[in-house]
C-alpha positions as a printed Julia matrix, in Angstrom:
147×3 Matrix{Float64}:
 110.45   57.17  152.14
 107.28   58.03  150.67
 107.41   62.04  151.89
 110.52   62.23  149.77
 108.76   61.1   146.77
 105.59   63.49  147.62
 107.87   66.55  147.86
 110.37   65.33  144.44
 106.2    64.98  142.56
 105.43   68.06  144.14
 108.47   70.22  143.36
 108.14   69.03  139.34
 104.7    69.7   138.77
 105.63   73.85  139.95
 108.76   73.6   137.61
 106.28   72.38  134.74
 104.07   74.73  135.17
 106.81   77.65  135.72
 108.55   76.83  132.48
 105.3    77.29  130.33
 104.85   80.62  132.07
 108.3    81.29  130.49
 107.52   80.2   127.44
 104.44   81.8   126.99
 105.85   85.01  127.69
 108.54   84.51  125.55
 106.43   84.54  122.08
 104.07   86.82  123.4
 107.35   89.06  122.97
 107.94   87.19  119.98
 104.54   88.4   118.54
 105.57   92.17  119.54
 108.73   91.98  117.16
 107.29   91.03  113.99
 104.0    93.07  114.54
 106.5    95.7   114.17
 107.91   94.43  111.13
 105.25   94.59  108.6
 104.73   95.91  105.07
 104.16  100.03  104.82
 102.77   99.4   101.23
  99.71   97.68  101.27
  99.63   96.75   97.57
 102.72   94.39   97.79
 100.88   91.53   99.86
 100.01   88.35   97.66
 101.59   86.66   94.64
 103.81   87.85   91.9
 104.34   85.35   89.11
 106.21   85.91   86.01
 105.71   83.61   83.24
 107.93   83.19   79.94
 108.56   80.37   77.44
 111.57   79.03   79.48
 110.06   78.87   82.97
 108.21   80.97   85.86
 109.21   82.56   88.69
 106.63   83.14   91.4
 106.8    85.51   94.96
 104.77   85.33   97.45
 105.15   88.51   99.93
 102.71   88.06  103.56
 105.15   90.28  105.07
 108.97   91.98  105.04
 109.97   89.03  107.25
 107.76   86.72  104.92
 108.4    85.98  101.48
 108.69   83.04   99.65
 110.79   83.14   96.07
 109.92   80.35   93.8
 111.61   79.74   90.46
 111.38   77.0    87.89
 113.7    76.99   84.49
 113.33   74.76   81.13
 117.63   75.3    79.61
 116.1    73.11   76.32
 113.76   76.55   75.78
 116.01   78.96   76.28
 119.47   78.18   74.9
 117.97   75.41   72.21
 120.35   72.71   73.67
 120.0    69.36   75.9
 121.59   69.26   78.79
 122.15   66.78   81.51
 121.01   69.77   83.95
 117.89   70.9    82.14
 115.27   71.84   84.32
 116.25   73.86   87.5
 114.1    74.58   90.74
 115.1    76.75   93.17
 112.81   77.91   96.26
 114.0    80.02   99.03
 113.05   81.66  102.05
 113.44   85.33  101.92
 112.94   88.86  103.04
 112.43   92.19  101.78
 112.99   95.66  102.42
 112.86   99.07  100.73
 115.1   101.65   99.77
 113.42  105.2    99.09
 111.03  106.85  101.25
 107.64  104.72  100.91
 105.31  107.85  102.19
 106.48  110.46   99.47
 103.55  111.47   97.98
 105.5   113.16   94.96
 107.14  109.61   93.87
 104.31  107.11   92.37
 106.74  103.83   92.36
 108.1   101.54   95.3
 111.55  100.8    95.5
 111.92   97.47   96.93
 114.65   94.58   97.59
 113.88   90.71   97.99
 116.79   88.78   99.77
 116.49   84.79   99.61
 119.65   82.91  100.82
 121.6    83.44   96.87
 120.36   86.47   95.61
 119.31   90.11   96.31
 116.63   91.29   93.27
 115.5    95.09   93.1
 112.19   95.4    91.95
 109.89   98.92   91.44
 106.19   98.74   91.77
 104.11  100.31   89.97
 100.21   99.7    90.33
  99.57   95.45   89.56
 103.59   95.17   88.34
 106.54   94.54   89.81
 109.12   95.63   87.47
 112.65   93.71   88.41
 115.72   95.68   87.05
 119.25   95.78   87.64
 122.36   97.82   86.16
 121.52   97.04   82.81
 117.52   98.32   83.17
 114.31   96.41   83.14
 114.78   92.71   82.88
 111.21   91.2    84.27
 107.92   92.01   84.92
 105.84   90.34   87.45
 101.69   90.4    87.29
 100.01   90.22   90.74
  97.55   87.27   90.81
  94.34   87.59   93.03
  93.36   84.18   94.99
């Protein structure tokens, strides 16, 4: 009865060890897919805020896979009126692309998009400032703010 026991001890301790093999190789390729997925434009990693009398909003861009979109909202200072809803927070998970050629050397701005889960924002940059526009033209700018 005991031999059984030995072998059953035996035979788990080589499956233990197998599985973290697996596991190790599996984010080691997990590590090769978002080393390829990094920012071409150097100048967009850090924090964005935008500041106004009704609120902020804040991004903060490590990567394209990366980005966190933080925004805060005071109704009473921006429509004059009390309402049960007045303050609004919203922070999202989100990503970002771009969408014009990033290595022409004739075009000075950066075209980029930022995804979170409830909107898609186009921003250009230009130098320290995000500029975020839509079809109606320039709605925001964002400083970048050195830690």
């Amino acid at each position: 009865m005991k031999r059984p026991l030995t072998v059953i001890s035996l035979l788990a301790i080589v499956l233990n060890a197998c599985n973290d093999s697996a596991t190790d190789t599996k984010n080691t390729r997990l590590g090769n897919v978002q080393i390829a997925n990094t920012i071409k434009y150097e100048g967009l990693q850090g924090t964005w805020v935008h500041h106004s009398k009704g609120g902020f909003t804040l991004i903060e861009i490590k990567d394209t896979s990366d980005v966190i979109y933080y925004q805060f909202a005071d109704r009473k200072a921006t429509i004059d009126t009390v309402t049960a809803d007045r303050y609004w927070y919203y922070t999202s998970k989100a990503r970002m692309g771009y969408w014009n050629n990033v290595n022409n050397p004739v075009k000075s701005n950066v075209d980029i998009w930022i995804s979170t889960d409830r909107y898609r924002i186009d921003y250009q940059v230009k130098g320290d400032t995000l500029i975020e526009f839509d079809k109606m033209g320039e709605q925001e700018r964002f400083i970048k703010v050195t830690k």
